[in-house]
N, C-alpha and C positions, 0 to 999 in steps of 0.2 A: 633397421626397422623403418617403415615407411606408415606413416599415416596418412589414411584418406582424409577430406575436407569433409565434413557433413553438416546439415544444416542444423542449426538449435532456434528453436522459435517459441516463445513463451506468451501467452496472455495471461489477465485479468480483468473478469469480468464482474462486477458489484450491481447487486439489484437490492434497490430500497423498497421495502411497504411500506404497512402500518406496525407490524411487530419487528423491525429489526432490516438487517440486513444480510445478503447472501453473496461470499465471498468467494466465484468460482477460478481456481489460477490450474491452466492447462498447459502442459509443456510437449513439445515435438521435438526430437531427437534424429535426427536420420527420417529412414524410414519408417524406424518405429511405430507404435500404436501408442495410440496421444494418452499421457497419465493425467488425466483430472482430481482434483481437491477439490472439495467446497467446504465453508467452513459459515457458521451460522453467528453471529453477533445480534443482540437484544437492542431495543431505542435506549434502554438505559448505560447499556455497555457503551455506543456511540455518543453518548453527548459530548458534544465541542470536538467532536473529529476533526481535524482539521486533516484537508486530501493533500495530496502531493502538490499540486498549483499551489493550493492555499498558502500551503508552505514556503516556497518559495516568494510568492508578495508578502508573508508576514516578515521575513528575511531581511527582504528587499525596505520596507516600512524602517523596520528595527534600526536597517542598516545608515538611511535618510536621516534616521533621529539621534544616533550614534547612543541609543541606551536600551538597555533590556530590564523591565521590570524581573523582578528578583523572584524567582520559582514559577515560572513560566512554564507552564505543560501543558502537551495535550496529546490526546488518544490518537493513534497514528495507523495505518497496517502498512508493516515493512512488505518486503518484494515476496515474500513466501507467505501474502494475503492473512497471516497473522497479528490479532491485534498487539499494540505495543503502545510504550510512549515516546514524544518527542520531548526533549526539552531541551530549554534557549539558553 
């Protein structure tokens, strides 16, 4: 059995208004034809999102002060542009 290499290449694409936001995640497979998702989240659903970067400096903060306030969460979208939580 031989496998060929083929390429896999994913984005995520987020667009904010005024009502909410749109969460487009597009994947390329080979040659294939690109499968896109979008997925619609409310201002209400996002509050206190905290994005990926974010994430990472509040980490990095946490990590300077060696303590975590106790039930620390926030609204996240993992890699398949669905919302979720993170917590510390």
């Amino acid at each position: 059995l031989q496998l060929r290499a083929h390429r896999i290449e994913r984005r995520t694409h987020m667009v904010s208004d005024q009502h909410g936001m749109t969460v487009t995640k597009t994947l390329w497979e080979g040659e294939a034809e690109p499968q896109c998702q979008s997925f619609f989240y409310g201002r209400a659903e996002l509050r206190g999102l905290l994005p990926e970067g974010a994430s990472l400096l509040l980490l990095r903060v946490l990590a300077c002060q060696r303590a975590v306030p106790p039930g620390l969460v926030f609204p996240t979208i993992d890699p398949e542009g669905h919302l979720c939580t993170s917590s510390y």
